[in-house]
LOPAKOL-998628 format. One record per residue (C-alpha): residue number from 1; residue in three letters; x, y, z. Coordinates in Angstrom, 3 decimals, always signed. Layout:
BEGIN
[NUM, ALA, [X, Y, Z]]
...
END
This chain:
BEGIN
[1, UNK, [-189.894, -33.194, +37.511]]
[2, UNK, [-193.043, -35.856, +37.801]]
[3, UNK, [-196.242, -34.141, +38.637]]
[4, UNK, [-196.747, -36.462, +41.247]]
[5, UNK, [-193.692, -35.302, +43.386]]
[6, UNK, [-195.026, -32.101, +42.406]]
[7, UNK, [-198.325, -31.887, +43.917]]
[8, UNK, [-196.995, -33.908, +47.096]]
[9, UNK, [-194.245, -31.226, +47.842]]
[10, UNK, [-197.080, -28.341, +47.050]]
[11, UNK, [-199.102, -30.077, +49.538]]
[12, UNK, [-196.675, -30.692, +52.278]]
[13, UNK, [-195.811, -26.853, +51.989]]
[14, UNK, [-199.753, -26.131, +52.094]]
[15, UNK, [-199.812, -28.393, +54.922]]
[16, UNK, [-196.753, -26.732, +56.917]]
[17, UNK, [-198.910, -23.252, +56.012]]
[18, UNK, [-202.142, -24.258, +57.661]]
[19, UNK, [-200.179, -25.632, +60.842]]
[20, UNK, [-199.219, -22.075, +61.452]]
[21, UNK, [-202.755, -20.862, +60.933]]
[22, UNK, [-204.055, -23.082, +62.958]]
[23, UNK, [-202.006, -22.473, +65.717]]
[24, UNK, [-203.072, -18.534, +65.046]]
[25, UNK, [-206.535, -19.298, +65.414]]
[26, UNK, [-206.522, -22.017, +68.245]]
[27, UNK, [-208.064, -20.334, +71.276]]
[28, UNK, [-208.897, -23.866, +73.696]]
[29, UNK, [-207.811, -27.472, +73.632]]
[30, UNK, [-209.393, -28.566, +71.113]]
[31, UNK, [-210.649, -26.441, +67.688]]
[32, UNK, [-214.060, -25.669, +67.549]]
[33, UNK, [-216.030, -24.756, +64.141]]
[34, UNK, [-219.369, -24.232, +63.452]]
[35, UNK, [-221.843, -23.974, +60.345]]
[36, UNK, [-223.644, -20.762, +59.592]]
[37, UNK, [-226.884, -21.465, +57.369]]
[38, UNK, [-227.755, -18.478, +55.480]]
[39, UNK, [-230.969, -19.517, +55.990]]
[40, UNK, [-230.469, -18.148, +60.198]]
[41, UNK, [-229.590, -14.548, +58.540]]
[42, UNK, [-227.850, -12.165, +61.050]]
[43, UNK, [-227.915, -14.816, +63.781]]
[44, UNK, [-224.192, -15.800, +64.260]]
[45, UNK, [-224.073, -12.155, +66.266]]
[46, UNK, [-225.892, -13.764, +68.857]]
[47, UNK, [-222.929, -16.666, +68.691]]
[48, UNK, [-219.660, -16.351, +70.750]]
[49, UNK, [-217.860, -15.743, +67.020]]
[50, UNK, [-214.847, -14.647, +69.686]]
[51, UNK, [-214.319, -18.394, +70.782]]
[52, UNK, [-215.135, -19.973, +67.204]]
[53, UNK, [-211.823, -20.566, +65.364]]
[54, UNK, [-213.530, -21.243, +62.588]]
[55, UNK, [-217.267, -20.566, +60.923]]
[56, UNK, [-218.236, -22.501, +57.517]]
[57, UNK, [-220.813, -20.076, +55.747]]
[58, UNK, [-223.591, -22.392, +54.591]]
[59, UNK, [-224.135, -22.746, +51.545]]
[60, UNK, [-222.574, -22.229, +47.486]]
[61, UNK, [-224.357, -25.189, +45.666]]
[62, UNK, [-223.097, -26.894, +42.843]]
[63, UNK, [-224.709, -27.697, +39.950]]
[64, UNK, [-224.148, -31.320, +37.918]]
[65, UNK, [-222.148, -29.323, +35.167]]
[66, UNK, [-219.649, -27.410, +37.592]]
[67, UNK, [-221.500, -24.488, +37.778]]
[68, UNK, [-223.055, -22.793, +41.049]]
[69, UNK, [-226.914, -23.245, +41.542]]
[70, UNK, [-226.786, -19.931, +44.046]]
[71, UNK, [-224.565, -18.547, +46.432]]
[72, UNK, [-227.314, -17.329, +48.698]]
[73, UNK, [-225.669, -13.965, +48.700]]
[74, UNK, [-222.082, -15.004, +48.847]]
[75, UNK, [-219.785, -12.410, +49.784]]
[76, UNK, [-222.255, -9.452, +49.219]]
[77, UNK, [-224.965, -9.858, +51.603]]
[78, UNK, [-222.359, -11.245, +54.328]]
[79, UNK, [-220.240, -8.362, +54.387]]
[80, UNK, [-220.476, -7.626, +58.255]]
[81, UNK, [-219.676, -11.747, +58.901]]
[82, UNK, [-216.608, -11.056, +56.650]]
[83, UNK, [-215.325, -8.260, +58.566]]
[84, UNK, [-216.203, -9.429, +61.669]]
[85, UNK, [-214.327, -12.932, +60.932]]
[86, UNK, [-211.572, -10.901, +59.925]]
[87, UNK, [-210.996, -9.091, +62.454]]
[88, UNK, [-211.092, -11.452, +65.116]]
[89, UNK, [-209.169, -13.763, +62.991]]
[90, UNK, [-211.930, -16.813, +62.734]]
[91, UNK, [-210.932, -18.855, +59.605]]
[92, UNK, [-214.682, -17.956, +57.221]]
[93, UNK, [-214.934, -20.655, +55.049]]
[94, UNK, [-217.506, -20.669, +52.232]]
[95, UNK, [-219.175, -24.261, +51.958]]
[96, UNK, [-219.662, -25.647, +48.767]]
[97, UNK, [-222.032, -28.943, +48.547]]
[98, UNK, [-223.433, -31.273, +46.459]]
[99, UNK, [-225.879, -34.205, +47.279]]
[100, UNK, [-226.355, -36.874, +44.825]]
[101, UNK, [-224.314, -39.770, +43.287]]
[102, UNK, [-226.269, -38.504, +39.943]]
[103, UNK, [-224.502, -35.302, +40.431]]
[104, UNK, [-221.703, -36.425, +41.473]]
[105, UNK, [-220.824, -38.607, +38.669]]
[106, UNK, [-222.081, -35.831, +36.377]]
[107, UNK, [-219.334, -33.552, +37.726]]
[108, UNK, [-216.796, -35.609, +38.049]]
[109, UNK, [-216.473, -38.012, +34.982]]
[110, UNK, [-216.397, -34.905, +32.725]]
[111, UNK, [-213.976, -32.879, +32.354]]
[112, UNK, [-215.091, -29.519, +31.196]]
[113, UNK, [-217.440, -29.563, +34.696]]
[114, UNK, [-214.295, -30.737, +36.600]]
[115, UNK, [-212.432, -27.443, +35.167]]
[116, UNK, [-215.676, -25.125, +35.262]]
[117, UNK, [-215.822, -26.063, +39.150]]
[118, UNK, [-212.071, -25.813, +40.030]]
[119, UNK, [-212.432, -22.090, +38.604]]
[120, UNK, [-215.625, -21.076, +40.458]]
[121, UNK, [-214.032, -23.110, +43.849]]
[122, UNK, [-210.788, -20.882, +43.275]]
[123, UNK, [-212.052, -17.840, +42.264]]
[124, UNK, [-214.493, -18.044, +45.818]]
[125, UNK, [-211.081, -19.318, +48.278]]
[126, UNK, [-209.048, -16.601, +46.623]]
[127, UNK, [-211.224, -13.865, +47.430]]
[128, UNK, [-210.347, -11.987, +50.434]]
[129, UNK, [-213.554, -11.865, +51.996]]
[130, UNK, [-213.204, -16.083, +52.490]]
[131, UNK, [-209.830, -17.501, +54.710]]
[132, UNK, [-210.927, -21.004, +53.852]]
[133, UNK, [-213.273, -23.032, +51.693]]
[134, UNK, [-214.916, -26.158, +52.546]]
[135, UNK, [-216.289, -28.832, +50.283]]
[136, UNK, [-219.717, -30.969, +51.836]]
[137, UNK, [-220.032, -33.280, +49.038]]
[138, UNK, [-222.138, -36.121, +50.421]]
[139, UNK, [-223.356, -39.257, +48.255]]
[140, UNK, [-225.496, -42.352, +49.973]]
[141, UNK, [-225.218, -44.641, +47.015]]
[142, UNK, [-222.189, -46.066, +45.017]]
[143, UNK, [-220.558, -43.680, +42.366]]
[144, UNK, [-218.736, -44.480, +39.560]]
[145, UNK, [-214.828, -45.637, +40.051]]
[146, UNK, [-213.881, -42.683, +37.465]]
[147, UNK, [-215.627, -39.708, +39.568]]
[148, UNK, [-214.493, -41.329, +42.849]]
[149, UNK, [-211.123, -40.788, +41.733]]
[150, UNK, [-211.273, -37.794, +40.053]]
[151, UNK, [-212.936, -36.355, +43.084]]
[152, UNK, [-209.744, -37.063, +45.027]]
[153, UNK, [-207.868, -35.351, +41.971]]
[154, UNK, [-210.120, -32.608, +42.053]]
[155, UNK, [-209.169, -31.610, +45.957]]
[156, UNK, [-205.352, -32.000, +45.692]]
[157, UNK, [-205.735, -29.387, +42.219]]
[158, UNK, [-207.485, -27.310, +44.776]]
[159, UNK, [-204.802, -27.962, +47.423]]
[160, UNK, [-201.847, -27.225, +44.769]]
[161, UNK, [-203.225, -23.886, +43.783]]
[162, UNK, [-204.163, -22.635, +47.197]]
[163, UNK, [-200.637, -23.574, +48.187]]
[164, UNK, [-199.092, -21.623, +45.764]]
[165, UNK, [-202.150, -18.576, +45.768]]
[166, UNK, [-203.417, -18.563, +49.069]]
[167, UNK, [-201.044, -20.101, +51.847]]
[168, UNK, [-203.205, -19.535, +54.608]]
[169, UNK, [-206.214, -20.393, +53.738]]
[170, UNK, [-207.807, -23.324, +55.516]]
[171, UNK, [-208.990, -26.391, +53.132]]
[172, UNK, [-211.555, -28.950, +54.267]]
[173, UNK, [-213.802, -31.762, +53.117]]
[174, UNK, [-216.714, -32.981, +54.735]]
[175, UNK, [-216.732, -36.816, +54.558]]
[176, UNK, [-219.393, -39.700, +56.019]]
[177, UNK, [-218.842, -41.245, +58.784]]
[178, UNK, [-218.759, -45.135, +57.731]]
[179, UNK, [-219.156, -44.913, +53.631]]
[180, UNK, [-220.838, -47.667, +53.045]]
[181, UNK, [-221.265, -47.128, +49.203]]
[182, UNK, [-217.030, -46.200, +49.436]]
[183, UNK, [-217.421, -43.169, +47.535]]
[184, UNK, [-214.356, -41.650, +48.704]]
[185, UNK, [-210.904, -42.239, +49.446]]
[186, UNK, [-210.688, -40.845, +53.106]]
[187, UNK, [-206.953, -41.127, +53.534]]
[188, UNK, [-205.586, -39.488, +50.228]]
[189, UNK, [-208.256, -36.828, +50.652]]
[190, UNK, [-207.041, -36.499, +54.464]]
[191, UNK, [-203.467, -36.354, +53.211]]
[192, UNK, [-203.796, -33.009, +51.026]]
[193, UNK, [-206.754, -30.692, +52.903]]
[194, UNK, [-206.360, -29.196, +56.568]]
[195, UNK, [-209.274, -30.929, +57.970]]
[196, UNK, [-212.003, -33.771, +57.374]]
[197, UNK, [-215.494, -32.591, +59.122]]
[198, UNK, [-216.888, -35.993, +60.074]]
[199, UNK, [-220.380, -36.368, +59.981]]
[200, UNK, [-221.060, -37.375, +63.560]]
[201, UNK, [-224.797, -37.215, +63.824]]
[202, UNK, [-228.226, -38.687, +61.545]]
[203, UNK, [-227.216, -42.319, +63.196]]
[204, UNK, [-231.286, -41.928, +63.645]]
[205, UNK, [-233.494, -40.074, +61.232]]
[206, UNK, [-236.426, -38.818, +60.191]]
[207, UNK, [-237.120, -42.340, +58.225]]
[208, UNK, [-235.736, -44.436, +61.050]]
[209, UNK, [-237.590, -47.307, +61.828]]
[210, UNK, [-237.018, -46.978, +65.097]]
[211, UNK, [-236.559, -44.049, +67.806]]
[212, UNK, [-232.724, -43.453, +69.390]]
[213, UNK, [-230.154, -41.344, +69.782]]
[214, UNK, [-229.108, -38.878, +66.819]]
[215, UNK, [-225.129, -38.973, +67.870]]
[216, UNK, [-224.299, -41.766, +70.208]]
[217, UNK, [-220.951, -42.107, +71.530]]
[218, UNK, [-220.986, -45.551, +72.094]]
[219, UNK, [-223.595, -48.535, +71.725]]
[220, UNK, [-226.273, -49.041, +69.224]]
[221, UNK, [-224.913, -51.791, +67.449]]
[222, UNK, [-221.644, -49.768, +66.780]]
[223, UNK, [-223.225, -46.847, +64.730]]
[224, UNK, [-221.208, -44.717, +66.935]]
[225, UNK, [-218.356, -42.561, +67.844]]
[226, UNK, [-216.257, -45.501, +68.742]]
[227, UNK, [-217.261, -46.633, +65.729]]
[228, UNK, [-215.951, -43.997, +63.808]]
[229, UNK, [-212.831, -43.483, +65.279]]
[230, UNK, [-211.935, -46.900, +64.948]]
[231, UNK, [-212.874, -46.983, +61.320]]
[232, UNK, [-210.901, -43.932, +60.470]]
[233, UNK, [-207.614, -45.011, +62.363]]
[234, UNK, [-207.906, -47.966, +60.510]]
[235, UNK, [-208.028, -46.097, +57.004]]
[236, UNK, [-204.735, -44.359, +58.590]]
[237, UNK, [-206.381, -41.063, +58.692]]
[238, UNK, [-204.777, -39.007, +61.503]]
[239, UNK, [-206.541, -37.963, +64.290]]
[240, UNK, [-205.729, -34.845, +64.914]]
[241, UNK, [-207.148, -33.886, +61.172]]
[242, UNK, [-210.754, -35.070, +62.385]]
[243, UNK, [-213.239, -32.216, +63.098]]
[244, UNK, [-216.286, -34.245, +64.444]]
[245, UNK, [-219.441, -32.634, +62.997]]
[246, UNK, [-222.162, -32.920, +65.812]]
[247, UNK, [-225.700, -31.865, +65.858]]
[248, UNK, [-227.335, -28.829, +67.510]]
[249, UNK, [-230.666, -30.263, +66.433]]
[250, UNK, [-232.989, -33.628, +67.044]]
[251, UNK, [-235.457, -35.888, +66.055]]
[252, UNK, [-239.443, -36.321, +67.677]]
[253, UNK, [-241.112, -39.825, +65.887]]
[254, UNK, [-244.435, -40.995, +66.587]]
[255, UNK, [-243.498, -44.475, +68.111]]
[256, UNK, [-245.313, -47.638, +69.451]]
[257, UNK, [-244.041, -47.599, +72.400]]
[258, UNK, [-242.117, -45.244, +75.908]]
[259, UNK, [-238.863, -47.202, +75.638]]
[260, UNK, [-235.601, -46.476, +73.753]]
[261, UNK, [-235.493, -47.940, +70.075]]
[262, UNK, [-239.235, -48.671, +69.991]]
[263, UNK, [-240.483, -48.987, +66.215]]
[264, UNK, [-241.474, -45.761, +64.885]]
[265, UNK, [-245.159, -45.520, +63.509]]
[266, UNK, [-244.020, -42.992, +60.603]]
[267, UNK, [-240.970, -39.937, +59.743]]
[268, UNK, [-240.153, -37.961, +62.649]]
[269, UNK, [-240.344, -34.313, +63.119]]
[270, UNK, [-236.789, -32.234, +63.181]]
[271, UNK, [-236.613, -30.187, +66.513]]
[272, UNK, [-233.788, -27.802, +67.517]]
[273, UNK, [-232.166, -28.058, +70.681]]
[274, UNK, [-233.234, -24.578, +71.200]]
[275, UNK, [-236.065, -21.943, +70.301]]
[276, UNK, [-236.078, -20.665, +66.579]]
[277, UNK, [-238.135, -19.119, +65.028]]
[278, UNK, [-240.836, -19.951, +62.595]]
[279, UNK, [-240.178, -17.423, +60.660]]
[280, UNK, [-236.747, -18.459, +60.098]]
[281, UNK, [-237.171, -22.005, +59.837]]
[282, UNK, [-241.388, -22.892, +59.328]]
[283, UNK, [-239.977, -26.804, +59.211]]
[284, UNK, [-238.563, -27.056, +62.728]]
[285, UNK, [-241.379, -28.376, +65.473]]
[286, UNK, [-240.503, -26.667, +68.450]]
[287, UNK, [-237.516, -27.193, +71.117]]
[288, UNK, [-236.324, -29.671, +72.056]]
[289, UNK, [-234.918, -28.601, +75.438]]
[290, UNK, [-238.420, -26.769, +75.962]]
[291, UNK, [-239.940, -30.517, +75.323]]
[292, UNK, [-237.915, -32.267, +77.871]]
[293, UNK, [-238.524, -29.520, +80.589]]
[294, UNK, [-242.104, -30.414, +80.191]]
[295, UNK, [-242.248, -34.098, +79.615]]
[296, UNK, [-239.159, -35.183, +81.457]]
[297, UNK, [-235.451, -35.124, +80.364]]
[298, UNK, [-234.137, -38.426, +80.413]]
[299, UNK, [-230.566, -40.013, +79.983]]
[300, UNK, [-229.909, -43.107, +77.562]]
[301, UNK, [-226.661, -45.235, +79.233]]
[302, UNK, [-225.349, -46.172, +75.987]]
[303, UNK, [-224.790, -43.706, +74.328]]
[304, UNK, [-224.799, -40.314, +76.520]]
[305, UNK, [-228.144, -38.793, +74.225]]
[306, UNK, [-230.761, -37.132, +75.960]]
[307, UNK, [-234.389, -37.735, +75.211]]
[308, UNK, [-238.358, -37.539, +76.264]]
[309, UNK, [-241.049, -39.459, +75.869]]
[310, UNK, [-245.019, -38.434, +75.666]]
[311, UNK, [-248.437, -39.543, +74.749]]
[312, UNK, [-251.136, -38.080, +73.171]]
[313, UNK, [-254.500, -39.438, +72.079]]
[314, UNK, [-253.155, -40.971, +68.625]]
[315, UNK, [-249.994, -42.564, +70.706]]
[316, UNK, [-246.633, -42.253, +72.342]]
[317, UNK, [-244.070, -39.902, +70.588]]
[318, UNK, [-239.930, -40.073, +71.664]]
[319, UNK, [-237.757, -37.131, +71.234]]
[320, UNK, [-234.166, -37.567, +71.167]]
[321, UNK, [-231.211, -34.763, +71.032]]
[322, UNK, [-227.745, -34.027, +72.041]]
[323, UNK, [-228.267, -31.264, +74.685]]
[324, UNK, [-225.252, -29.944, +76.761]]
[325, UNK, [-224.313, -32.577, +78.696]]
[326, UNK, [-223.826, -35.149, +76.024]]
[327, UNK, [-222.132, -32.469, +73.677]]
[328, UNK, [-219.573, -31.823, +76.641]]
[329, UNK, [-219.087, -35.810, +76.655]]
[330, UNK, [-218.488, -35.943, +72.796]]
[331, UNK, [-215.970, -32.632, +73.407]]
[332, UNK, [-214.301, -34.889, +75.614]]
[333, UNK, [-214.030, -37.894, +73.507]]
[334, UNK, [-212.671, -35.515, +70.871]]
[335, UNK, [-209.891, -34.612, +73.320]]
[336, UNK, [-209.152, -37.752, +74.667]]
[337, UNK, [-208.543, -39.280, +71.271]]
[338, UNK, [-207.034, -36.658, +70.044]]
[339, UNK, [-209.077, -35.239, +67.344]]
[340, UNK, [-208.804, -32.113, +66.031]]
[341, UNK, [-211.856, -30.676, +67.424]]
[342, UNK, [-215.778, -30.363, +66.901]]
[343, UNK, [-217.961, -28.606, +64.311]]
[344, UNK, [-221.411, -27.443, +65.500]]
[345, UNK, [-223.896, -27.749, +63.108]]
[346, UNK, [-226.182, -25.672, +62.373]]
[347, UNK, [-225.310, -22.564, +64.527]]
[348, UNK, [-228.155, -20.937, +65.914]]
[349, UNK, [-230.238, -23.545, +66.766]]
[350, UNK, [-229.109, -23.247, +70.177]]
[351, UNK, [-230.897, -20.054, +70.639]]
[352, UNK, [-226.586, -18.678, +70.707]]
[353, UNK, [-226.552, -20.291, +73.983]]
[354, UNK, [-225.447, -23.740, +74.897]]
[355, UNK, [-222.476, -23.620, +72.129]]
[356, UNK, [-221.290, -20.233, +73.980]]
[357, UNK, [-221.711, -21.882, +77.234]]
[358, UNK, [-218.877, -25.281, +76.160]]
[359, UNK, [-216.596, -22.766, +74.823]]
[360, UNK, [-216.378, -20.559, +77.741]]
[361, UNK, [-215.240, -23.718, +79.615]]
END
């Protein structure tokens, strides 16, 4: 029998096995993941883990010959998140990334690192203390033709095997949200996981030349939601495999001037949307809601974002965020096109609050 036929009907079965897991674990309209840095510790407790359906542990990281950098404690030190996930039957899946089209090409245009990281990727999703795995594989430059395609190779081995190993465990690949270097093939990757995690946020930056909103629905020269969705119905990607990755986090800049999209005088600062600790996380500058209570919360038109604006003695600085009103909008966008859901990233940097709060709606 050809192996292509093969791997389609291994997929298709795969496919028909997630359905009934996600129906298992769907507990509102629309699904609702989130990312668990290992960096936040014991913090998902503080998280309504009860309304998640599914939690991507964050993060195994690959190394450019296959191999895993560190798996920050992967499944040892998480063994309460395990049981906990288990027991309330939240999908855990174990993140693997890579960043780099150096990497990435070193990975994937050899084949003893393509086989070395389809055993470590296995032997992690087949372990009973993960339901899932999810691959966050991000490049921002062009790779070469032979790893872009053997990437895609790569996911439907993964697909095949998990099919045949692991039936209910949930498969997904984080992908960008326009691809301008077309590093991956969106649709054929879409066609053999459960679900692509959009990237729906860092539309501004820390190195953005000018200030505006971090996850605008609409506007902004059509860096956007719309955007998106257009661009992936397009590439025939269905809908209702699209978890929207959206931001529980922000951006401060030092900028020239008080109105939206003013030039930024140099990188921004990342805030969270709530308070976290230094301890936990020495890089973040403060809160973001805690900024706008004291220097004004203001709404942008175009795209939904919330933001502030102060000055100090060396200038005028903007802050801009997604805070609970515009997340609510994006949940609704999800719905009304008929996406699959959202992914909240990174959990805990809403102090376990406003994510708990959309979920109990």
């Amino acid at each position: 029998m050809p192996r292509l036929f093969l791997i389609a009907l291994a997929v298709v079965l795969f496919a028909a096995g997630c359905a009934t897991t996600t129906t298992r674990y769907k507990k509102s309209p629309i699904l609702a993941y989130g990312y668990h840095p290992y960096w936040m510790g014991d913090e998902w407790k503080d998280e309504s883990v009860e309304a998640l359906d599914g939690i991507f542990f964050f993060e195994i990281e690959v190394e450019g010959d296959g191999s895993l950098r560190t798996s920050n404690g992967w499944p040892i030190r998480w063994t309460e998140l395990t049981q906990t996930a288990r027991a309330r039957g939240t999908v855990l899946a174990p993140t693997f990334t890579l960043f780099g089209s150096a990497k990435f090409d070193s990975v994937f245009t050899s084949p003893e690192a393509i086989r070395r990281l389809t055993a470590n990727v296995l032997g992690v999703a087949t372990n009973e203390a993960a339901t899932g795995v999810h691959l966050d594989f991000e490049m921002f430059t062009a790779v070469d033709p032979v790893a872009r395609l053997a990437y895609t190779q790569f996911v439907e081995r993964i697909a095949v095997q998990l099919a045949s190993t692991r039936p209910d465990a949930h498969l997904s690949v984080f992908l960008p949200p326009f691809d301008v270097p077309d590093a991956f093939d969106e649709s054929r990757l879409a066609a053999a996981v459960d679900h692509v995690v959009v990237q729906g946020y860092d539309f501004h930056y820390r190195g953005s030349e000018t200030s505006g909103p971090v996850a605008p629905i609409r506007g902004w020269g059509g860096q956007n939601w719309e955007g998106i969705a257009r661009r992936y119905a397009l590439l025939g990607v269905p809908m209702d495999k699209i978890l929207m990755a959206v931001p529980l986090y922000g951006y401060e800049w030092p900028t020239e001037t008080d109105r939206p999209g003013s030039p930024t005088r140099g990188r921004g600062n990342t805030i969270s949307l709530g308070n976290v600790s230094k301890d936990r996380v020495p890089a973040l500058e403060g809160s973001a809601l805690a900024r706008a209570a004291q220097y004004g919360l203001q709404r942008d038109v175009q795209s939904g974002s919330a933001w502030y604006a102060y000055e100090r003695t060396d200038g005028w600085r903007q802050g801009w965020f997604e805070d609970e009103v515009s997340l609510r909008q994006k949940m609704d966008f999800v719905r009304m096109r008929g996406m699959a859901g959202v992914a909240f990233f990174p959990l805990g940097y809403d102090e376990g609050r406003t994510v708990a709060r959309l979920l109990a709606e």
